[in-house]
C-alpha positions in Angstrom: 0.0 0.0 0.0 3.1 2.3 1.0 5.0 1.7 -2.5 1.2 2.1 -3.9 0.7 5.8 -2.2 4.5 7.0 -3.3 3.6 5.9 -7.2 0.5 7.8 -7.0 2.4 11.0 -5.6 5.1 10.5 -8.0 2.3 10.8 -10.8 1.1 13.8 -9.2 4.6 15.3 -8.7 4.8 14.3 -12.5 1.9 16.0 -13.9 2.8 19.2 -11.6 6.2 19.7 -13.0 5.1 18.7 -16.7 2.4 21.5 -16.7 5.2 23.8 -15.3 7.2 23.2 -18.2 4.4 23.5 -20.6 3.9 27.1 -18.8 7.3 28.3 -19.1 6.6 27.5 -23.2 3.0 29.3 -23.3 1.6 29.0 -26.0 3.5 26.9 -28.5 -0.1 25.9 -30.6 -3.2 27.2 -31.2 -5.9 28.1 -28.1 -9.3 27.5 -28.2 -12.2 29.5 -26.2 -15.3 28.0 -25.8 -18.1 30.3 -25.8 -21.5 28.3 -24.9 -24.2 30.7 -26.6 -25.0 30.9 -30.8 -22.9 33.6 -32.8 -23.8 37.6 -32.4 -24.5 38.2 -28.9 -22.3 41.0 -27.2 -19.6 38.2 -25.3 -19.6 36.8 -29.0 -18.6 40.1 -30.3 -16.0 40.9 -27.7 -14.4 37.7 -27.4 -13.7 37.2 -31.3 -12.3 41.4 -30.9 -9.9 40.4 -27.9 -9.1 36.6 -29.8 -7.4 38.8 -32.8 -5.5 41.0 -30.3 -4.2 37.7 -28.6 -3.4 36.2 -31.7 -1.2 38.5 -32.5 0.1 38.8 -29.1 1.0 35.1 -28.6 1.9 34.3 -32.3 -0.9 31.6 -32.0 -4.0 31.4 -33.4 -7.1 32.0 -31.0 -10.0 30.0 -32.1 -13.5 31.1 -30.9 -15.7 27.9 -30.5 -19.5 28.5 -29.9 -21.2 25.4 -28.6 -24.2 26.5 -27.4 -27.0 24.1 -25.9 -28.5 23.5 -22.3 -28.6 27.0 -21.3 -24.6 27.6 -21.5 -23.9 24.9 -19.9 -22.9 22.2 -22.6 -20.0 24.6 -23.5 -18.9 25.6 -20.1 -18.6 21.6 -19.3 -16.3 20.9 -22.0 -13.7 23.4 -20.2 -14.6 22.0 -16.4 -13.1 18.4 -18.3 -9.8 19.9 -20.1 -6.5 19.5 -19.7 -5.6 22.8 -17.8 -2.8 23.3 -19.8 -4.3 26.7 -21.2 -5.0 25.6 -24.9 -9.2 25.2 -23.7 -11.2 28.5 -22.0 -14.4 29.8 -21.4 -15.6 32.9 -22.6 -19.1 33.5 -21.2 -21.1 36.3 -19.1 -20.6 36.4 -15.4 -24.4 36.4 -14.8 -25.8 33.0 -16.5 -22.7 31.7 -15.3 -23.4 32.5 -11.7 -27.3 31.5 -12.3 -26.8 28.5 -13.2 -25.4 27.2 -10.1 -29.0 27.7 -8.6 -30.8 27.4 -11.8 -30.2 23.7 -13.0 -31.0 20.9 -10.3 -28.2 18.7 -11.5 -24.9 20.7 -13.1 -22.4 18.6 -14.7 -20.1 20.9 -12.9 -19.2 23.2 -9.7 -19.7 27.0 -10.9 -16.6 28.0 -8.3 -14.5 24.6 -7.8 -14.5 23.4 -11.5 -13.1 27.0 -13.2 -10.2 29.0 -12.8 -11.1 32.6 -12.9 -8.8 34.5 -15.4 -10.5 38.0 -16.2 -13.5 39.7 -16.1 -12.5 41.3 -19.9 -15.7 43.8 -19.6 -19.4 44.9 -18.9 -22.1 46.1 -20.6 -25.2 47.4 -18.8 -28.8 46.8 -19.4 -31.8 49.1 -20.2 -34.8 49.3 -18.9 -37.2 50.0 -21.5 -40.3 50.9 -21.7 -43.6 51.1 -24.8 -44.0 54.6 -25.3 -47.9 54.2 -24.9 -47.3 53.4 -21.3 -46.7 57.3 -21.2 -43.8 57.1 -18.5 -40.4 58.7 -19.3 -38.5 57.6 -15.5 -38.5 54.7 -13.3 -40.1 57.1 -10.8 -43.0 57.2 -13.3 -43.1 53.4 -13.4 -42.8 52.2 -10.1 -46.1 55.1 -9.3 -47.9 53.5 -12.8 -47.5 49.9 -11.4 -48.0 50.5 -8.5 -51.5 52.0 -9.1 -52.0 48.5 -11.2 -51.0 45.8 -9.0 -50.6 42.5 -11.0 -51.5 44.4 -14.4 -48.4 45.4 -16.3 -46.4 42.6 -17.6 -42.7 42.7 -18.7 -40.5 40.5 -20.9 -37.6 38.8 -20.5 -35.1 36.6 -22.7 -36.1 34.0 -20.8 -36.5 31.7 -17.1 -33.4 32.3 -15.3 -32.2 35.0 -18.1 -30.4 37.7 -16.0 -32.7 40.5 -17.1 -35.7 38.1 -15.4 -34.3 38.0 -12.4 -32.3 41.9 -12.4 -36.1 42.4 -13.0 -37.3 40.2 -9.8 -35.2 42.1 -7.7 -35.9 45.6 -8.8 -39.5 44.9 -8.3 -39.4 43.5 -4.5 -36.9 46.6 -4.3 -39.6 49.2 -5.1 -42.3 46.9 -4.0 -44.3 46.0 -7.2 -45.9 43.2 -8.8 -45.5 42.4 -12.6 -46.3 39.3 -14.6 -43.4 37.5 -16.2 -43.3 36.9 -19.8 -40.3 35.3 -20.6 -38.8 34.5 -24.4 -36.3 33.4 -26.3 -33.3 35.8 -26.6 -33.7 39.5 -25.8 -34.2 41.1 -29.7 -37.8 38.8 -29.2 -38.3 40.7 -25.5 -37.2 43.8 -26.8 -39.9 43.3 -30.0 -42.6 42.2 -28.1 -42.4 45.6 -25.8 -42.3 47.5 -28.9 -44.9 45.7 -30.2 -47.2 47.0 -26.9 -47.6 42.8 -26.0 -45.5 43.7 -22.9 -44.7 47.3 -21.0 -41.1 46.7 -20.4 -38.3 44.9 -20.2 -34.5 44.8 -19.3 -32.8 44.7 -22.9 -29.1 44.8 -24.2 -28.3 48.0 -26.0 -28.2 46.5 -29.3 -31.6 45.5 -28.7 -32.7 48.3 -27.4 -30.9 51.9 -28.7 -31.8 51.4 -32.3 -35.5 51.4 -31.7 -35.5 54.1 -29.0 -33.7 56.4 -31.4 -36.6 55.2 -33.8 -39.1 56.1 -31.2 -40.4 52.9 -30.6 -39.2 52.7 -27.1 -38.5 54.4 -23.8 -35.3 54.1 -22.5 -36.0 54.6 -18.6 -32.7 53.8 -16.3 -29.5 51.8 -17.5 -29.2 48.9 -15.0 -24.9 49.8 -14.0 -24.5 51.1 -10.1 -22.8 54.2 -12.7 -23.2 56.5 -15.3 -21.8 54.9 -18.4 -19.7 57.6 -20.6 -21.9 56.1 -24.0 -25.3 57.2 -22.3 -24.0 59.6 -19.6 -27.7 61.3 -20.1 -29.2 58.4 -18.9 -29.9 58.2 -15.2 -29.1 54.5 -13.5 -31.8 52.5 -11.7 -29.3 53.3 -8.5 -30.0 56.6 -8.7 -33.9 55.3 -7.5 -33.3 52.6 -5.5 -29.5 52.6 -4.1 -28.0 48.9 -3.8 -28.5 47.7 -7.6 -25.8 47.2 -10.1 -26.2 44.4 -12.8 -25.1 44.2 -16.5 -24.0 41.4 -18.7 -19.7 40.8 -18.0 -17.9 38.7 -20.8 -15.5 36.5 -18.3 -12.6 34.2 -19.0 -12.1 30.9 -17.3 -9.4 28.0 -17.6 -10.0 24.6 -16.4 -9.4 24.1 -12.5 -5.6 23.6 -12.2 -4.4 26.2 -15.0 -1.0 27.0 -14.1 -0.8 30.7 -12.4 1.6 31.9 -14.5 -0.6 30.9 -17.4 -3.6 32.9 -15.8 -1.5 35.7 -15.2 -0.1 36.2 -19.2 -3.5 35.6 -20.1 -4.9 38.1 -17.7 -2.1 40.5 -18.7 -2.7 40.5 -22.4 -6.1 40.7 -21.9 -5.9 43.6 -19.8 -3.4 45.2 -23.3 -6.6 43.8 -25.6 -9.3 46.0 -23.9 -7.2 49.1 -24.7 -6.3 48.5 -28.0 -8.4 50.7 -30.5 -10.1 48.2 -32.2 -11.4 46.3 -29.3 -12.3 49.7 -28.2 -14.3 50.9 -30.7 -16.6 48.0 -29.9 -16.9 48.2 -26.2 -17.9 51.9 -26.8 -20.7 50.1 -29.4 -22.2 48.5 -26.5 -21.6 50.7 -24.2 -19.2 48.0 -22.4 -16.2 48.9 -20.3 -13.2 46.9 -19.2 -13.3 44.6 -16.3 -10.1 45.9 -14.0 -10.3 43.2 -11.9 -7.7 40.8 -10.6 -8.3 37.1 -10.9 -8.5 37.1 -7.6 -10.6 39.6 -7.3 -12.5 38.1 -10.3 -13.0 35.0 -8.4 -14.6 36.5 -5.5 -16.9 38.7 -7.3 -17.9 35.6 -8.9 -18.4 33.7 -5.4 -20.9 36.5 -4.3 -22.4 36.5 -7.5 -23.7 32.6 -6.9 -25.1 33.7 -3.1 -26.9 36.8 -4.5 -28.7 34.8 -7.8 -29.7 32.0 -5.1 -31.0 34.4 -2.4 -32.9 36.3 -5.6 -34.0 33.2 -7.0 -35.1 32.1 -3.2 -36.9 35.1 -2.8 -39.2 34.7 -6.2 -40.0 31.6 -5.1 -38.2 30.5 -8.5 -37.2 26.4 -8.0 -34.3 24.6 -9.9 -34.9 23.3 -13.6 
């Protein structure tokens, strides 16, 4: 049993040092991010803006592999199994990330314990919009309007679990009101069905959303960042009604559990180079996004309270596990 336990720490000891090397040679072939939603959202936009950067960077190419299915999580499994040898990440958004940890019943995966936090690359904030036939122009306006309509107004979101259904829980039981849920299937179907007057509001993405408000066809009310974003500096936040609420969607990197620090921490460096590079720029500003200046450290424990505040909101609804 002795000689037993000394082969098995001699395999360990093996693999340590082997990875090491592999670290000190980072990257010597082409990486591959997982993102586990379709082509065209915003973390699909940024990640393919930051892959070129590292490309060049690293002298490697940077695939970007969507495999969406299951709600994100198909993808973000694939990277819980790798080899943390640095060649396999996950590019997703903090929120649905976080969710899912209370959301699915039976994960293929630990949300914390299976993912090695990298960088929080950056944020874009929500917007709560509203149909312009519901006549209100501020949250202020709203909260007073449903409030005189208890159960009446409906909003949409992209979906159970999305994070603009349950942003939108907790800013109701915030300002104490009660709105039916109408949950679809990506946020450009929310944001149509609001301008289509079938629901009264909703929590969209800008791309959704600033289009058709600049066409008329909807309110923009409060962005959904505890700040003032420079891109919409005009428009006030939901804090500025209700205090404690800052939410948005954050494109994240994660390696496999085990990925070498000093393979986090040239990752997290040239990411931190990518965010500030013109062209990278240029699209944050689209969206509205700004970097994530966040350690991974610092990434990891924003991501740890995160997963306690989803559960508590998801608690609170009264919202049970798929």
């Amino acid at each position: 049993m002795r000689i037993n336990r000394i082969v098995a720490a001699l395999v360990v000891m093996g693999s340590a040092i082997s990875l090491h090397a592999a670290a000190q040679s980072y990257p010597n072939k082409p990486i591959r991010v997982i993102i586990p939603w379709p082509i065209g959202g915003i973390t699909d936009v940024i990640t393919r803006a930051v892959a070129l950067h590292l490309s060049e960077a690293f002298g490697q190419q940077v695939i970007v592999d969507n495999r969406p299915g299951a709600g994100g999580t198909l993808g973000a499994g694939l990277v819980a199994k790798a080899v943390p040898d640095g060649y396999t990440l996950l590019m997703t958004d903090v929120a649905s990330h976080s969710i899912s940890a209370s959301l699915y019943a039976k994960l293929p995966y630990d949300v914390l314990k299976d993912f090695e936090p990298v960088a929080l690359v950056a944020g874009s904030p929500m917007l709560l919009v509203a149909n312009p036939s519901l006549n209100v122009r501020t949250l202020a306006e709203l909260v007073a309007l449903a409030k005189s309509k208890p159960g009446q107004l409906n909003y949409a979101s992209s979906g159970n679990g999305a994070i603009n259904h349950l942003a939108a829980e907790r800013l109701h039981r915030m300002v104490g009101i009660q709105l039916v849920h109408i949950p679809f299937k990506g946020s450009i179907q929310a944001a149509t069905s609001v301008i289509a007057g079938d629901t009264a509001i909703s929590l969209s993405t800008i791309p959704a959303a600033v289009p058709q408000a600049k066409a008329g066809k909807l309110v923009i009310l409060a962005t959904s960042f505890a700040k003032r974003t420079l891109q919409l500096g005009d428009v006030p936040t939901i804090a500025e009604t209700v205090g404690d609420y800052d939410h948005g969607f954050y494109s994240a990197l994660w390696g496999p559990p085990g990925l070498p620090r000093d393979i986090v921490e040239r990752l997290h460096a040239e990411i931190a180079k990518a965010v500030e590079q013109p062209k990278v720029k240029e699209i944050l500003a689209l969206n509205a996004a700004e970097p994530g200046r966040m350690t991974p450290a610092q990434f990891g424990e924003h991501m740890a309270r995160e997963v306690r505040m989803w559960g508590e909101v998801m608690r609170t609804a009264g919202l049970k596990p798929e």
